[in-house]
C-alpha positions as CSV (number, residue, x, y, z in Angstrom):
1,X,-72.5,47.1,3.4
2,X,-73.5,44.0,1.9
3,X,-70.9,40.9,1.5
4,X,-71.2,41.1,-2.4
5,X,-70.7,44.6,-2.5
6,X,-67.8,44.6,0.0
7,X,-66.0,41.5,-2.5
8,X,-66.8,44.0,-5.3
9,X,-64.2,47.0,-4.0
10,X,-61.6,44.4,-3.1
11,X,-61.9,43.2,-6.4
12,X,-58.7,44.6,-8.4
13,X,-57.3,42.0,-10.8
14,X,-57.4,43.7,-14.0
15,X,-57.8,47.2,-12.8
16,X,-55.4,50.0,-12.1
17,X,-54.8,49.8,-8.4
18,X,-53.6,53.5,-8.1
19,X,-56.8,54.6,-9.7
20,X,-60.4,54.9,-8.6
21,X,-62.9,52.6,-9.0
22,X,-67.2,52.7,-9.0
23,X,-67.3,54.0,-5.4
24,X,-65.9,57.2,-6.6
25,X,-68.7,57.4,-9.3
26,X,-71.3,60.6,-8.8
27,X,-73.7,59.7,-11.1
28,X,-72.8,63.3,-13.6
29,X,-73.1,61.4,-16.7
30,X,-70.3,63.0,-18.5
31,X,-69.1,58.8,-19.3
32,X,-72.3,58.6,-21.4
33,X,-71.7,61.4,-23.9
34,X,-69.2,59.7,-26.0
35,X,-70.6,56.4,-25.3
36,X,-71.7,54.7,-28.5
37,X,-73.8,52.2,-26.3
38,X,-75.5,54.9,-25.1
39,X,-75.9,56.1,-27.9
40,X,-77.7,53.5,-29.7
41,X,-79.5,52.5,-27.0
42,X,-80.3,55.6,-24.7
43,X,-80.5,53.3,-21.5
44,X,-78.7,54.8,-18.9
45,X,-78.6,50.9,-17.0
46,X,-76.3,49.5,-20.0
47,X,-73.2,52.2,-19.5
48,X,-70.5,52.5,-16.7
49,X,-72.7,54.9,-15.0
50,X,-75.4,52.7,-14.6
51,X,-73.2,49.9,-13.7
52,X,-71.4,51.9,-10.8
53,X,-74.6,53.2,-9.7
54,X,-76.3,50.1,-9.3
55,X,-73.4,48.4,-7.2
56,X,-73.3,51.5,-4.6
57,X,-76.8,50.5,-4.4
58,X,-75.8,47.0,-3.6
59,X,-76.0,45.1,-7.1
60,X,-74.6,41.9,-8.0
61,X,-72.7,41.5,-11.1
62,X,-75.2,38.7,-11.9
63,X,-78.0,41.6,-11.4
64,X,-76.1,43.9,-13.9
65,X,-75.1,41.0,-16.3
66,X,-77.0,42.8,-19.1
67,X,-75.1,45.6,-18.9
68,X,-71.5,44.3,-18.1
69,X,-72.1,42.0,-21.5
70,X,-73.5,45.3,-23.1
71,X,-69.8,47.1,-23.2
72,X,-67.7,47.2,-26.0
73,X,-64.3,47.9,-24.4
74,X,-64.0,51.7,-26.1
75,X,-62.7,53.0,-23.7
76,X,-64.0,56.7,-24.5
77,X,-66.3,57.0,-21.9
78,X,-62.5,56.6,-19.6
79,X,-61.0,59.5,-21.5
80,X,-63.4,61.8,-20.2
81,X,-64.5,60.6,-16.5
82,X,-63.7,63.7,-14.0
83,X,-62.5,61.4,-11.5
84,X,-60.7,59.2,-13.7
85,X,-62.2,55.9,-13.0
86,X,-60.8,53.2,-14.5
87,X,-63.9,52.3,-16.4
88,X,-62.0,49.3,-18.4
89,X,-60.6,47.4,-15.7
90,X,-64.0,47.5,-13.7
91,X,-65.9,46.4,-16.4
92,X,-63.2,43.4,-16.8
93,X,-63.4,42.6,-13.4
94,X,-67.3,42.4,-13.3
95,X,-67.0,40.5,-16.3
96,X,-64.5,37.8,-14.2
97,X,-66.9,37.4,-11.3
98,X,-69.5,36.8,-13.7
99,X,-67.2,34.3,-15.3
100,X,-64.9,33.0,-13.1
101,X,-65.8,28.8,-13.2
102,X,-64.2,29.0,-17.0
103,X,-60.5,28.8,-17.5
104,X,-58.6,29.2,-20.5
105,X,-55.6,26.7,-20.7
106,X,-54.8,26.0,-24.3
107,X,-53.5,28.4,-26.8
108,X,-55.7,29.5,-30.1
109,X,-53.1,29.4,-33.3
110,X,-55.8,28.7,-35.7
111,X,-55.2,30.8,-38.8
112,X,-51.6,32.1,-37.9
113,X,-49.3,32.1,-40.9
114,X,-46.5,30.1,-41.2
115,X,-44.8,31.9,-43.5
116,X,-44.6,34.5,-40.9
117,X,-42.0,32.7,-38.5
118,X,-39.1,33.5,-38.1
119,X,-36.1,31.7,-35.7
120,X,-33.4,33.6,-34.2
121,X,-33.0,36.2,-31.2
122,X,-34.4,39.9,-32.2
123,X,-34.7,42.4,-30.0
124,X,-38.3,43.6,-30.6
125,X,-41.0,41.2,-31.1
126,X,-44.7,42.1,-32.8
127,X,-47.7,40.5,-32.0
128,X,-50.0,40.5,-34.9
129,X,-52.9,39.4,-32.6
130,X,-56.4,38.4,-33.5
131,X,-57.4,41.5,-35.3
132,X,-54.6,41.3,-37.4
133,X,-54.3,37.5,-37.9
134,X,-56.5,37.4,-41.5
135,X,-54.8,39.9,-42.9
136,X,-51.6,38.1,-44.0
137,X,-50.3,41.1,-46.5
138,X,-50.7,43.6,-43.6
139,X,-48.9,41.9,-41.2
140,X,-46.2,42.2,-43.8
141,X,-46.1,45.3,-44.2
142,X,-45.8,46.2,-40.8
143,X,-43.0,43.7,-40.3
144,X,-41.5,45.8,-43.0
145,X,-42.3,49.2,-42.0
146,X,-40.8,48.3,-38.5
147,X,-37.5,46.8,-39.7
148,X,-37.8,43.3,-40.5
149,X,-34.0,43.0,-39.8
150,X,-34.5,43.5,-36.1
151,X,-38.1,42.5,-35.6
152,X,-39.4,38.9,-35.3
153,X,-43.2,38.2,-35.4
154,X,-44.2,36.2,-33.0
155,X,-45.6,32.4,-33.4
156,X,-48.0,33.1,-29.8
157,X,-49.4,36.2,-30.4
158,X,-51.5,36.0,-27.1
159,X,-54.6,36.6,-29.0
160,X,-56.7,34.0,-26.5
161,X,-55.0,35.4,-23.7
162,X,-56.5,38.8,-25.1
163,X,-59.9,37.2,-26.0
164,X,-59.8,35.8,-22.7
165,X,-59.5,38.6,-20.7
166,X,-61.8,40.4,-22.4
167,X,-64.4,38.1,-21.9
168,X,-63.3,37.8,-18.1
169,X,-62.2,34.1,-18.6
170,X,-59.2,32.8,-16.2
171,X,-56.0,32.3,-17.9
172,X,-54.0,29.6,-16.1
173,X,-50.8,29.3,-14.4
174,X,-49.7,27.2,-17.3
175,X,-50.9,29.5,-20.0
176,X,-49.5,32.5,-18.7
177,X,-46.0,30.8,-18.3
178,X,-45.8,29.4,-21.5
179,X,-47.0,32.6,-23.1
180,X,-44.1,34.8,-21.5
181,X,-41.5,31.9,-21.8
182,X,-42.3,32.5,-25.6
183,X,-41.8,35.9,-26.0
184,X,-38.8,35.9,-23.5
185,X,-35.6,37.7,-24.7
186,X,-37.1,40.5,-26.7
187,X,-36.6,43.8,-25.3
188,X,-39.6,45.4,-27.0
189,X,-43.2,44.1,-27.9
190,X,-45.4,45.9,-30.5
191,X,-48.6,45.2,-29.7
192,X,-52.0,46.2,-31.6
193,X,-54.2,45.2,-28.8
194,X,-54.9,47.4,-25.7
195,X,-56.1,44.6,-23.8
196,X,-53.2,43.0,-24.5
197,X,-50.3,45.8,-23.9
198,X,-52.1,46.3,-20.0
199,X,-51.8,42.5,-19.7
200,X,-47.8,42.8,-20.8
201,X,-47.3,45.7,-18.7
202,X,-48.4,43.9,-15.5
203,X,-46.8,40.5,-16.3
204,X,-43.3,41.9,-17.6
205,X,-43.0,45.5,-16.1
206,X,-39.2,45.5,-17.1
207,X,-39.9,44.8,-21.4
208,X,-41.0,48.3,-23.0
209,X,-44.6,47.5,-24.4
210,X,-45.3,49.9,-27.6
211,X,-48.3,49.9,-29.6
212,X,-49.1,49.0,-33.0
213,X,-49.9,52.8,-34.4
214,X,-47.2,54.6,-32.2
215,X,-44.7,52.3,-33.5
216,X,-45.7,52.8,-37.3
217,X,-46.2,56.6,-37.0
218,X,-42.9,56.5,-35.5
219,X,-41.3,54.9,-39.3
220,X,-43.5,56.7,-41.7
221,X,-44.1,60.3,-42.4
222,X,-47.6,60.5,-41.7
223,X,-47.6,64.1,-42.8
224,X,-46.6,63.7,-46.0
225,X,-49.1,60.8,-46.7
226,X,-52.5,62.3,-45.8
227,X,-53.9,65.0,-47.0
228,X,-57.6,66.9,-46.7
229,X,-59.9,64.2,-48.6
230,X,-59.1,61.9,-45.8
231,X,-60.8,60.5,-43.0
232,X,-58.8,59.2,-40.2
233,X,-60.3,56.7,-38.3
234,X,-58.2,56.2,-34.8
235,X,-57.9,53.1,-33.2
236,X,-60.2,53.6,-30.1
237,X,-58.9,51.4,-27.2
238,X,-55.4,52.1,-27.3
239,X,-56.2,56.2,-28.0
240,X,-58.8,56.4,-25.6
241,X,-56.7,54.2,-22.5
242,X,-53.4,57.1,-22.9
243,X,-55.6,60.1,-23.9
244,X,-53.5,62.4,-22.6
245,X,-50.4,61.3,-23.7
246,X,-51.8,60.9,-27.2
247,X,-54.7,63.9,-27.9
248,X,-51.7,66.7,-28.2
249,X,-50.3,64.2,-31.0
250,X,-53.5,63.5,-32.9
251,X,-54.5,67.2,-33.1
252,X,-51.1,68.1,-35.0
253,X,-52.0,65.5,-37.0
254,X,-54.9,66.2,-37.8
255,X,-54.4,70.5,-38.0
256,X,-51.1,69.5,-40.3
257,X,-52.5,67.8,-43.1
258,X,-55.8,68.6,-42.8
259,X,-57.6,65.3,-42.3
260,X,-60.8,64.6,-41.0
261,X,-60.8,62.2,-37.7
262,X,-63.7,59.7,-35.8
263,X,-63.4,62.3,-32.8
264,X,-65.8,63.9,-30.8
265,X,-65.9,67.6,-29.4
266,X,-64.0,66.2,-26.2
267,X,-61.3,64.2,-28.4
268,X,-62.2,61.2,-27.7
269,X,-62.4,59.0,-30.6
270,X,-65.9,57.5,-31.9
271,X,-65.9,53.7,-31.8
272,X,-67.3,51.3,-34.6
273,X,-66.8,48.5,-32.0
274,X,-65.2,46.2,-34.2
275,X,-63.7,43.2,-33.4
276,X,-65.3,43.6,-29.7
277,X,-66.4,40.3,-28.1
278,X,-69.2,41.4,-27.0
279,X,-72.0,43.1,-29.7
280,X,-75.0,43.1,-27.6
281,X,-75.9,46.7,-27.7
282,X,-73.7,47.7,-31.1
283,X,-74.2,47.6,-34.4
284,X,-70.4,48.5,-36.4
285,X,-72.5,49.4,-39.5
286,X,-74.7,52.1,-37.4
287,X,-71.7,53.7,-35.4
288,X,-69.5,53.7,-39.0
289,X,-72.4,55.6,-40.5
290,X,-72.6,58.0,-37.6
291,X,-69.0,59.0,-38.0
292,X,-69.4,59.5,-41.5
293,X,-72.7,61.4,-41.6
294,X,-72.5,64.4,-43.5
295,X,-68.5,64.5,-44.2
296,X,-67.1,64.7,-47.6
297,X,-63.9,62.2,-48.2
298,X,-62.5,60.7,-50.6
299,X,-60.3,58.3,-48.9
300,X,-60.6,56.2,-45.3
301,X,-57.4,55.4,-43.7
302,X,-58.2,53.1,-40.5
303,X,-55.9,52.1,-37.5
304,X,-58.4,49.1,-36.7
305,X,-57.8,46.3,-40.0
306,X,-61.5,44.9,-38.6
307,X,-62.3,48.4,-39.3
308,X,-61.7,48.1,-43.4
309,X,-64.6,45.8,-44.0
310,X,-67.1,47.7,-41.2
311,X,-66.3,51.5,-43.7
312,X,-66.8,49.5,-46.9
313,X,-70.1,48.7,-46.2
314,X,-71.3,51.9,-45.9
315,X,-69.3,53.9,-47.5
316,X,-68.3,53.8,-51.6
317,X,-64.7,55.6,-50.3
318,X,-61.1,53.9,-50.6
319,X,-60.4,52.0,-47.7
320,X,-57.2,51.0,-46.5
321,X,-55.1,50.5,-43.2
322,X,-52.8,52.8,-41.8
323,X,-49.6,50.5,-42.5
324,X,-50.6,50.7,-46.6
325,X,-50.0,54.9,-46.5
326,X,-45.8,54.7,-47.4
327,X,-47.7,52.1,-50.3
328,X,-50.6,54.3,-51.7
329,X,-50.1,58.1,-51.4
330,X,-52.7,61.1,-51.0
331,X,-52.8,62.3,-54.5
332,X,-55.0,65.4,-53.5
């Protein structure tokens, strides 16, 4: 076995240590049938396959760089692995040891609202994070649909912590202390960003971690507000990372009111890629028009806000975010 290789499999610091990793890999493919960079690109060396073939065959991450840069983070190609490789965290990790001379040691605020803060000890804290961060009225309405009596929004978001590990950048000692020193106290976060909530869940394994959608779907009556003439687009990453503790909830969803939803014939959800850091291998515009190919709609209701701009490009439909439904009612 060759010293790289060997570094590779002890390798583990975003990845689920209970779960496989690209040694388990068997080359079947099935990763590559929801993938959208496969599906732009039909090169079987730029998916996970590829990646975990090529490092049983004694690849570097510097001879794979291509394809470790070429991933978008969906996450569907996780939701349907028959050995349940943890395809995210071994793409983060590769991305690290491509990576790992750059630190991250400051904290990225630019753009955050002040009018948003808020002093005082809540109980649950929400993290807008990057993806939310230009969309000032949004973030309002989720403080609002959440309880804005018991729910603070929080000045550090953690959006370069996010950014950062997606990118496989370090984040410092420093950084990672004052992040959690800031949202200290709170026994709930509400967190949009996947990356993010695995992050929390390592670093404070005792503070419940929710997600953005759960937590909304949670205060609003979701049946009631959409209706057949809607397309649903799921948020990918966090769907796709607890697919089996979400699919059951999506389908009644979906057979209750009738909706349409960016989901394959596995139910995993079809990315646009959004928001991803890297874009290498993606176009949003060409995986938005795939989803909507040959559907009739009259209304897009997205879980991703960098997914409202993406739809309205292509698409002369409504568009609006899943936190403006209790706002703008089906009418069908």
């Amino acid at each position: 076995m060759l010293p790289h290789h060997r570094k590779l499999k002890n390798s583990r610091l975003f990845r689920d240590n209970s779960r496989p990793g690209y040694e388990k890999c068997n080359g079947c493919r099935v990763c590559t049938l929801p993938c959208p960079v496969w599906q732009q690109t039909h090169d079987i060396s730029l998916t996970h396959c590829g990646r975990a073939r090529a490092i049983q065959c004694g690849a570097s991450p510097d001879d794979i760089r291509e394809s470790i840069q070429a991933c978008i983070l969906c996450g569907a190609c996780e939701s349907v692995c028959p050995f349940g490789i943890d395809t995210l965290g071994m793409t983060i990790d590769l991305r690290y040891m491509l990576n790992k001379e750059k630190a991250l040691s400051e904290p990225t605020q630019e753009g955050r609202p002040e009018s948003l803060d808020k002093k005082g000890t809540y109980s649950r804290l929400f993290l807008p994070g990057r993806q939310l961060r230009s969309h000032q009225q949004l973030v309002l309405n989720i403080h609002s649909i959440l309880d804005d009596s018991e729910t603070a929004i929080a000045y550090d978001d953690g959006s370069d912590i996010s950014r950062a590990v997606e990118s496989g950048t370090t984040v410092t000692k420093e950084r990672k202390k004052q992040f959690v020193r800031s949202i200290s106290g709170a026994q709930e976060l509400v967190v949009p960003d996947m990356i993010l909530q695995r992050v929390l869940k390592k670093w404070l394994p005792e503070v419940k971690v929710t997600g953005l959608v759960s937590a909304i779907l949670n205060k609003i009556n979701i049946f009631k507000l959409l209706g057949q003439e809607d397309l649903y687009i799921v948020e990918t990453r966090g769907y796709n990372s607890d697919h089996n503790g979400l699919v059951k909830k999506y389908d009644l969803i979906r057979k209750k009111t009738g909706c349409q939803m960016n989901m394959d014939l596995h139910r995993s959800a079809v990315p646009t890629g959004a928001g991803s850091v890297y874009l290498t291998a993606v176009s949003p515009d060409e995986q938005a028009r795939w989803i909507i190919k040959g559907r009739e709609f009259k209304r897009i209701v997205v879980e991703n806000p960098e997914d409202i701009s993406v739809f309205k490009k292509v698409s002369d439909a409504e568009v609006i975010h899943v936190s403006e439904l209790n706002r703008r009612r089906y009418n069908g």
